[in-house]
C-alpha positions as CSV (number, residue, x, y, z in Angstrom):
1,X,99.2,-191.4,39.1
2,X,100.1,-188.4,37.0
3,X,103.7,-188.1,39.0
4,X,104.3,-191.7,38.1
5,X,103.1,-191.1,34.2
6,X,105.1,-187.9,33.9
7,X,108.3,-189.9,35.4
8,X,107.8,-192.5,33.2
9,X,107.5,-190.4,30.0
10,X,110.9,-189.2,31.2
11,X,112.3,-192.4,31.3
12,X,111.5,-193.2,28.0
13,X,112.8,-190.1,26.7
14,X,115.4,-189.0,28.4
15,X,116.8,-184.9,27.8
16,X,119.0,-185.2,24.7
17,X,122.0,-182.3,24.8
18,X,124.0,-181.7,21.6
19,X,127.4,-179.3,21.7
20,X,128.2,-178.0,18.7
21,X,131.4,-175.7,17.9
22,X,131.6,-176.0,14.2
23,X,128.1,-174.9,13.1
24,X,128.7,-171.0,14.3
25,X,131.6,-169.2,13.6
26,X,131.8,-166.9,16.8
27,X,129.8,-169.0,19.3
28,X,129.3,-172.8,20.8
29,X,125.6,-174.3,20.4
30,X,124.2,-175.7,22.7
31,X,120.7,-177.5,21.8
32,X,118.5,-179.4,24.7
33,X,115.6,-181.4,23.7
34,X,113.3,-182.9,26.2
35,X,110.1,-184.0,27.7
36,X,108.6,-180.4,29.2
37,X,107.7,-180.1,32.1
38,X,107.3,-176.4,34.6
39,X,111.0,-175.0,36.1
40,X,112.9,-177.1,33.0
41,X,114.1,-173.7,31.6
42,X,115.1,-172.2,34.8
43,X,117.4,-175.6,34.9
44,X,118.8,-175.3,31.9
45,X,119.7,-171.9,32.0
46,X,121.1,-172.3,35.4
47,X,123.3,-174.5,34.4
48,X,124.6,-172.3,31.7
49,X,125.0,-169.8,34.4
50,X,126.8,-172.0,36.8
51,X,129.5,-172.8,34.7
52,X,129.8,-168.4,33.7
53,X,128.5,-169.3,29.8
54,X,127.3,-165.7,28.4
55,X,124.0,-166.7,26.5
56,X,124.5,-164.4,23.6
57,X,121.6,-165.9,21.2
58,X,118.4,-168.4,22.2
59,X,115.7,-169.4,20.6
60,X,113.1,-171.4,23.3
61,X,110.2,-173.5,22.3
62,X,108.2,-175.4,25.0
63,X,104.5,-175.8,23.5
64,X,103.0,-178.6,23.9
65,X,104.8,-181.9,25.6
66,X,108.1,-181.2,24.3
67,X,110.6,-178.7,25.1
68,X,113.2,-177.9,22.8
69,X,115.6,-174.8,22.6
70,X,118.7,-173.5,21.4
71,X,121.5,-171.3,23.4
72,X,124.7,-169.6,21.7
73,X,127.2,-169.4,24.2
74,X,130.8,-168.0,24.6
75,X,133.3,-167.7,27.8
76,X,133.8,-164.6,29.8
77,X,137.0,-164.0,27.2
78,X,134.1,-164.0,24.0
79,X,135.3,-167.5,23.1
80,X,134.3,-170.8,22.0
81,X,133.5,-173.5,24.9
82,X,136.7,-175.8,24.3
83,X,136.9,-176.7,27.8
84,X,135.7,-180.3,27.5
85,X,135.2,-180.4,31.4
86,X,132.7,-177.5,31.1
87,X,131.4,-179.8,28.1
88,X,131.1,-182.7,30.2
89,X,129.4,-181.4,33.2
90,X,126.7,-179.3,30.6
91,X,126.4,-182.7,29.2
92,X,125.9,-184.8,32.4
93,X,124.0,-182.4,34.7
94,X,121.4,-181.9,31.7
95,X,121.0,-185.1,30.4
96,X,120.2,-186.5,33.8
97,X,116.7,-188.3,34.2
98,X,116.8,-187.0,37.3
99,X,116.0,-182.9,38.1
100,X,118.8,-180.9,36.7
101,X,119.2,-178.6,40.1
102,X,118.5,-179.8,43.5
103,X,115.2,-179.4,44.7
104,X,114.5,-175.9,46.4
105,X,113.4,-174.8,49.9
106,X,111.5,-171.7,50.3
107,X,112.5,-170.9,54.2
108,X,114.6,-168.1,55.1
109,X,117.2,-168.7,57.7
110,X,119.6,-171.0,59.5
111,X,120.9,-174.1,58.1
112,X,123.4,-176.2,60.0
113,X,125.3,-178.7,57.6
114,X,128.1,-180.7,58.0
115,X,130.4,-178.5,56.8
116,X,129.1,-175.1,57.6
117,X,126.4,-173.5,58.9
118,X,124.0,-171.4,56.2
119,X,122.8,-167.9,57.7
120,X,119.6,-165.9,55.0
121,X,119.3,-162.6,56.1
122,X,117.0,-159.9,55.1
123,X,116.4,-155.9,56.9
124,X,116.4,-152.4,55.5
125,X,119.7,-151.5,54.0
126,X,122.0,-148.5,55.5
127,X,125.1,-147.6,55.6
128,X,127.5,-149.5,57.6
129,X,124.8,-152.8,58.0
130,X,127.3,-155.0,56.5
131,X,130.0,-154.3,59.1
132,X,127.4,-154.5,62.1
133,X,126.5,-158.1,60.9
134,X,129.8,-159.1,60.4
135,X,131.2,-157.9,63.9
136,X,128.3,-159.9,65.4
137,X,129.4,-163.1,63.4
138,X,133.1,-162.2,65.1
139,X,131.7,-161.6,68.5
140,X,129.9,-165.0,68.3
141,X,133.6,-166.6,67.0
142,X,132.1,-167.4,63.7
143,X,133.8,-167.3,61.0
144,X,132.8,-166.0,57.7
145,X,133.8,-168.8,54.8
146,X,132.0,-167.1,51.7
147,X,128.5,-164.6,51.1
148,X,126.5,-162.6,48.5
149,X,125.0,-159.8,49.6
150,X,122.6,-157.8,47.7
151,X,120.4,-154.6,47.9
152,X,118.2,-152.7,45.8
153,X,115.4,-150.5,46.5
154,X,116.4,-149.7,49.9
155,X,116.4,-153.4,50.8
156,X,119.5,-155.6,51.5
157,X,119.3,-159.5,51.3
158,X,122.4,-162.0,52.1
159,X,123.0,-165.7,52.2
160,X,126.1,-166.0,54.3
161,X,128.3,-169.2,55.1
162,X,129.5,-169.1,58.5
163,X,131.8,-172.1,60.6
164,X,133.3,-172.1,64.3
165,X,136.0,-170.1,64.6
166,X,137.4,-172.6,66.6
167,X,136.7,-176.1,64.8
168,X,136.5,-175.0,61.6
169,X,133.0,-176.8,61.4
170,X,129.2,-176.2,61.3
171,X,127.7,-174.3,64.7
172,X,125.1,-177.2,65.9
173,X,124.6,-176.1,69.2
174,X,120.6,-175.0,69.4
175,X,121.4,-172.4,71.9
176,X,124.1,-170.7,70.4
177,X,122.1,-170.6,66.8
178,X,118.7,-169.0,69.3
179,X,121.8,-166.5,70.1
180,X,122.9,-165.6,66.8
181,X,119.5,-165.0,65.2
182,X,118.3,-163.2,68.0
183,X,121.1,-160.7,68.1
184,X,121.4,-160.4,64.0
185,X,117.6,-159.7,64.2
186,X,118.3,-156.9,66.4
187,X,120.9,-155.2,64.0
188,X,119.1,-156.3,61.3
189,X,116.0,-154.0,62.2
190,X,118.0,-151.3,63.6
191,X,116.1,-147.8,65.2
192,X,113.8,-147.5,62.5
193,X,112.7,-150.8,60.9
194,X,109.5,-150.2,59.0
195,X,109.4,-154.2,57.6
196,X,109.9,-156.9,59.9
197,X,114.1,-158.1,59.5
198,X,113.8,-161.9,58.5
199,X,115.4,-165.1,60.0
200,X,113.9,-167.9,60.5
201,X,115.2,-171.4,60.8
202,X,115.0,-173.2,57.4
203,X,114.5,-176.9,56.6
204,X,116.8,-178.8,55.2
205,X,117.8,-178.6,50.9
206,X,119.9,-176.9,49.0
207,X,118.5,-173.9,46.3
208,X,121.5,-171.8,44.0
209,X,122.4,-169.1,45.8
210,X,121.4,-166.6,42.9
211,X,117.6,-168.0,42.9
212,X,117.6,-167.4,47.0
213,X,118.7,-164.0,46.7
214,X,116.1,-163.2,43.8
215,X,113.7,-164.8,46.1
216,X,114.0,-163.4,49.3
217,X,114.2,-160.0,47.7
218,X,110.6,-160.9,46.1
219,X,109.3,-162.2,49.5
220,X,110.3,-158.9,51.1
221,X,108.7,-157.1,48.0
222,X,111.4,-155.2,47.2
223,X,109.9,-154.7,43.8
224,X,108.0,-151.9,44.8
225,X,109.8,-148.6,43.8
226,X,110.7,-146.2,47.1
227,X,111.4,-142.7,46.1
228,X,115.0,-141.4,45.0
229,X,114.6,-138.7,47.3
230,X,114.6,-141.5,50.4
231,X,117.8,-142.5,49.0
232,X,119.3,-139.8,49.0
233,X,119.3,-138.8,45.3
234,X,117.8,-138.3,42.2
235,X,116.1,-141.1,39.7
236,X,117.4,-141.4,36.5
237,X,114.9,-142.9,34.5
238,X,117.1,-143.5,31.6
239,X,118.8,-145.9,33.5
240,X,116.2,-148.4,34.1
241,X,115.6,-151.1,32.3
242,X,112.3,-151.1,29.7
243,X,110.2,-153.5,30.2
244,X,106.9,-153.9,28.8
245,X,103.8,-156.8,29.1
246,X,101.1,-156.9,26.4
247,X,98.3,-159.2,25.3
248,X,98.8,-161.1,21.7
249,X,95.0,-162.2,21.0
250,X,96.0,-164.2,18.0
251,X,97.6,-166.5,20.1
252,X,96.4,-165.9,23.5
253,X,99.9,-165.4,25.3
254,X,101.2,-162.5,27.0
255,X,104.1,-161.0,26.0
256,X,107.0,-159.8,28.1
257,X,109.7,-157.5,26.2
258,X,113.0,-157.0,28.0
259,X,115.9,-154.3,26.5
260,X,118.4,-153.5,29.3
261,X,122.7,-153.5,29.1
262,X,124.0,-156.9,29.0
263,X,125.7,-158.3,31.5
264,X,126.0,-162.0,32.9
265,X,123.3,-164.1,33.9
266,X,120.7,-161.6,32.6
267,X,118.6,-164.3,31.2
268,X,119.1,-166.3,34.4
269,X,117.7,-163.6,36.3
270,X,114.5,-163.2,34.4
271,X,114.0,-166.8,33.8
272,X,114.3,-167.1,37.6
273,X,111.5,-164.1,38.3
274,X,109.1,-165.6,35.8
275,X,109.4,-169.1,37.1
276,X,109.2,-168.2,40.9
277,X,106.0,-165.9,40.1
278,X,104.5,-169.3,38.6
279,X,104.4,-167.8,34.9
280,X,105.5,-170.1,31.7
281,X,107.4,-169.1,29.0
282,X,106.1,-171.3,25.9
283,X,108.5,-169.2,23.1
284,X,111.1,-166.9,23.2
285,X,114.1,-165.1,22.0
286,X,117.2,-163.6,23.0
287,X,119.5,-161.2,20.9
288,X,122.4,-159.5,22.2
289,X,124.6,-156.6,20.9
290,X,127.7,-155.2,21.8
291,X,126.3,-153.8,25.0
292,X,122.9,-154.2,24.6
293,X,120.3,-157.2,25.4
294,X,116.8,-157.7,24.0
295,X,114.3,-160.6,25.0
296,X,111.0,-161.6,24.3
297,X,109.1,-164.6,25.9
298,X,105.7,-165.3,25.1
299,X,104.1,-166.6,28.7
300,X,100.8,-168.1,30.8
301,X,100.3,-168.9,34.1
302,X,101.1,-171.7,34.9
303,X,97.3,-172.5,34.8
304,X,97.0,-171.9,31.3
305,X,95.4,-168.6,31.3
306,X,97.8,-165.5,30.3
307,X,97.9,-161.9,32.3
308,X,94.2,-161.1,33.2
309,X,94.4,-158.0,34.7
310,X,96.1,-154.3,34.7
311,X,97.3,-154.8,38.8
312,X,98.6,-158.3,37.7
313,X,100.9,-157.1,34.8
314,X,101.9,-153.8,36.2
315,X,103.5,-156.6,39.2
316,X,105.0,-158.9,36.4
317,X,106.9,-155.6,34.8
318,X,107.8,-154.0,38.7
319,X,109.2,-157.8,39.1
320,X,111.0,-158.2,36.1
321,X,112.9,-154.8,36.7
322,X,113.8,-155.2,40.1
323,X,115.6,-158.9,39.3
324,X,117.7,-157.0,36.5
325,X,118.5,-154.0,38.6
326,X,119.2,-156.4,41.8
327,X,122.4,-157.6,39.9
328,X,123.2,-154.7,38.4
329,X,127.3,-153.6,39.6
330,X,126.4,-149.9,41.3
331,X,129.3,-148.2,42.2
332,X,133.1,-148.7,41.9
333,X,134.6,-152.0,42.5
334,X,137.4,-152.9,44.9
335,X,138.8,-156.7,45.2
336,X,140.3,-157.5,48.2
337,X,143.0,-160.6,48.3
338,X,144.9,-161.4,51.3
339,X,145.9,-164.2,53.5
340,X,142.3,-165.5,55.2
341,X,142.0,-165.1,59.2
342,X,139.0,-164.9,61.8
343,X,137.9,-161.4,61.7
344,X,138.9,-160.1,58.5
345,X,136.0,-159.5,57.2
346,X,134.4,-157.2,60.2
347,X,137.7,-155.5,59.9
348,X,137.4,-154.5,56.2
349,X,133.8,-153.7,56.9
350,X,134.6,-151.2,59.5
351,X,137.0,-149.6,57.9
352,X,134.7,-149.0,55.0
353,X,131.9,-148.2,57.3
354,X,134.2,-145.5,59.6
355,X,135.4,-143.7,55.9
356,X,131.5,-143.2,54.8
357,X,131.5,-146.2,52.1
358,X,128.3,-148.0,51.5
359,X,128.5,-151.3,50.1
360,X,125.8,-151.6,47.3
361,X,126.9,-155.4,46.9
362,X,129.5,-158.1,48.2
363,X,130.9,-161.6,47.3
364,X,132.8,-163.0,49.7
365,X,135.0,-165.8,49.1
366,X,137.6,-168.3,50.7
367,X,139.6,-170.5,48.8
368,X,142.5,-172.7,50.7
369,X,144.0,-169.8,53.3
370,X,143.4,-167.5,50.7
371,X,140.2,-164.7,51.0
372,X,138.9,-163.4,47.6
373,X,136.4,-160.3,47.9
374,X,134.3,-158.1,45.5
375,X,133.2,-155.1,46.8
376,X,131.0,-152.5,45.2
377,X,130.7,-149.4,46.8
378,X,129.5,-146.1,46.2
379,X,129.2,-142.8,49.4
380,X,126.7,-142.3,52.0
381,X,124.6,-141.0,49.1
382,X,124.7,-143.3,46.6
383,X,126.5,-141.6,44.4
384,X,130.7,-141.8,43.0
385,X,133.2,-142.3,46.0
386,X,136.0,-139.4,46.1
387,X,139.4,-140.7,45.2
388,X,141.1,-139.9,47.9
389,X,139.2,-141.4,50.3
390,X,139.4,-144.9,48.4
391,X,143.2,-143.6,48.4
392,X,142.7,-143.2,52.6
393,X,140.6,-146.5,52.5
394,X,143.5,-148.8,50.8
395,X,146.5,-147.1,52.9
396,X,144.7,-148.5,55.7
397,X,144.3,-151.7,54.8
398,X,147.0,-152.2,52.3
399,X,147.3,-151.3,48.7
400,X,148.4,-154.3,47.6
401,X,146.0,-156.2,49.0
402,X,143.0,-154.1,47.8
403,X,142.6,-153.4,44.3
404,X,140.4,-150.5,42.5
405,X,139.3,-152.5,39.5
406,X,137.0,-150.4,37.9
407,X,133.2,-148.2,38.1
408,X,130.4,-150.2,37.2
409,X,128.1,-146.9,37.1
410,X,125.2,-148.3,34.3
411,X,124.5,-146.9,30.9
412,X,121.0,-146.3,29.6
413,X,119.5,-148.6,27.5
414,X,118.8,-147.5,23.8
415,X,115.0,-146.9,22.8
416,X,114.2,-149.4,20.8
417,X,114.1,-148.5,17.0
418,X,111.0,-147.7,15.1
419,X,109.0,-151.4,15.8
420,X,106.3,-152.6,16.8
421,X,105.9,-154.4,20.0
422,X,106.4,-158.3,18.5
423,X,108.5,-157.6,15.6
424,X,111.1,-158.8,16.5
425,X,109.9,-161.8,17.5
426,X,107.8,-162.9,14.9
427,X,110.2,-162.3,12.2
428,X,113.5,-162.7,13.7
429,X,112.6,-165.9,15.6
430,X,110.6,-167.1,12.7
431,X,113.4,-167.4,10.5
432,X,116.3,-168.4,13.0
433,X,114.1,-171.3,14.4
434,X,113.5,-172.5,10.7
435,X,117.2,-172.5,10.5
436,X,117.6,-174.2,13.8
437,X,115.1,-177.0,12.5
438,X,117.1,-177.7,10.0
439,X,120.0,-178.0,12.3
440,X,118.2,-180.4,14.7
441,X,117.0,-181.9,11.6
442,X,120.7,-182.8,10.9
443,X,121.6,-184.2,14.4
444,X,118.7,-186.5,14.2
């Protein structure tokens, strides 16, 4: 009865999106008003994300029955959205009565679809585990159509799409899926495979293929710090991102402070951590410099109470950190475009693999008989690749066809400045949100 209430609420008041270029000088707003309900947030903001928005302001407000915030957005290129298909499709997928993202699935493994078949791997990352993987996929004639692949922490995660080599369409066959997850298991824990390598077949659904990387990281707890000296070098604490979780009594929240570099889909991340670990965020703000981001969400459980206990909020911050470091571009980046063909990715792989290059992260990509990939890549040890051996590495496979585009080494976060926790947000936030009132006021 309360599913059928809460649908019918929504009915009657359906999400309400206004896109407004003229009110800010430098940015497009983009206000969303609707009925609240848990994971609306997440929605939105993925949706932002989808389309490569960089959130540069927000001001969120979900307490009580109604859930309204406000997002300043630009383009990649610092510009206004003009686009008006990027206006439409914010518009239509947000002001749908319907969920804004497709329902999620929380299995870990192989899905066959019509068009390809969808491969979630997770193992303890070494050098050279992305070109075992993919010399199995070309052993087993599949062909790799597109992938993410993250690590962090000593931890590597990927959510490949894979098709027949020789049909071009989804691997169905039960036996030859048994095959391929026993033998990517096998490389997958390797000789010395503390925690168990993870595959197991998934039900059916579709989940953004950011939110399954943030999750099966979590699910193999890769939050929990490992030692520098495992790595292979030393910790630079500057580098990490603060993040801090206190108690406000006066209004019984917990509050999460974020300061890190900026980058895209920043707030995505978070949003994503807090809303997996079941955690509400009833206010917030986001404020972004030139290189610098700082966010402050006042949360609760999701059963109403806020963080209780020291173990519980020393997770929440562990958690928060490891989603902003899992995206974070270590190492130097290499694109690779050249003319798509079985094998080509096992290919590149192994040559990186045989010149001592670890791949800290991957997207792979196809796009008509094109491939399009991102590689970011640092030595054996983690730290900056030689020159001439990227010079060795590109002879070898062509230097037209792969690019060095730049290092993505990260900068340490400023301390903040002479506040106290909450300043920010109760005075900044305060007086934006009256302003954005009287905005909303306007459109009304």
């Amino acid at each position: 009865m309360d599913d059928e209430y809460a649908k019918f609420v929504r009915r009657m008041n359906p999400p309400r999106v206004v896109i407004d270029n003229d009110s800010c000088e430098d940015a497009t707003i983009i206000q969303v008003d609707s009925v609240n309900k848990h994971g609306i947030l997440l929605d939105v903001v993925q949706v932002l994300a989808d389309v490569n928005l960089v959130i540069t302001k927000a001001y969120i407000s979900s307490d009580g029955l109604w859930f309204m915030d406000v997002f300043n957005v630009i383009d990649r290129d610092g510009k206004k959205i003009r686009d008006k298909d990027i206006i439409n499709y914010i518009q239509i997928r947000l002001e749908s009565n319907a969920s804004f993202v497709p329902s999620m699935t929380d299995s870990v493994g192989l899905t066959p679809s019509e068009e390809h078949t969808l491969i979630e791997l997770s193992g303890t990352d070494r050098t050279g585990l992305l070109s075992e993987v993919c010399a199995v996929l070309a052993d087993l004639h599949c062909n790799v159509v597109n992938a993410e692949i993250w690590t962090h922490n000593a931890r590597a995660a990927a959510v490949v799409h894979v098709t027949d080599d020789t049909t071009g369409c989804a691997i169905k066959d039960p036996n030859r899926l048994a095959s391929i997850k026993e033998l990517l298991c096998y490389v997958l824990r390797g000789n010395y495979e503390s925690k168990a390598a993870k595959m197991t077949l998934a039900t059916s659904g579709v989940t953004n293929r950011d939110r399954r990387l943030h999750q099966i990281m979590f699910a193999d707890r890769d939050y929990e710090r490992v030692g520098r000296a495992e790595l292979g070098r030393v910790e630079d604490k500057g580098l990490r991102p603060q993040v801090t979780a206190f108690y406000c009594s006066q209004k019984d929240y917990t509050v999460i402070t974020m300061r890190a570099k900026d980058r895209p889909k920043l707030l995505f991340d978070i949003i994503c951590t807090l809303t997996d670990m079941q955690y509400v965020v009833f206010h917030g703000m986001v404020d972004t410099g030139t290189t610098e981001a700082y966010q402050e969400f006042y949360i609760r459980h999701v059963d109403g109470v806020p963080i209780s206990s020291e173990a519980e909020r020393e997770r929440v911050v562990q958690c928060l950190e490891a989603a902003i470091e899992r995206r974070v571009c270590e190492g130097l980046e290499l694109q690779l475009c050249t003319d798509d063909r079985v094998g080509l990715l096992s290919d590149i792989t192994r040559i990186f693999r045989e010149n001592s290059l670890s791949i800290k992260r991957a997207e792979i990509s196809t796009k008509g008989r094109k491939a399009l990939d991102t590689f970011y890549v640092t030595d054996v040890t983690g730290n900056p690749v030689d020159p001439k051996m990227i010079d060795s590495v590109r002879r070898e496979i062509g230097q037209t066809i792969l690019q060095v585009i730049c290092s993505s080494t990260p900068q340490p976060p400023k301390s903040p400045q002479g506040t106290t926790m909450g300043y920010l947000f109760g005075n900044l936030f305060k007086a934006r949100n009256l302003q954005n009132l009287k905005l909303i006021r306007s459109y009304s």
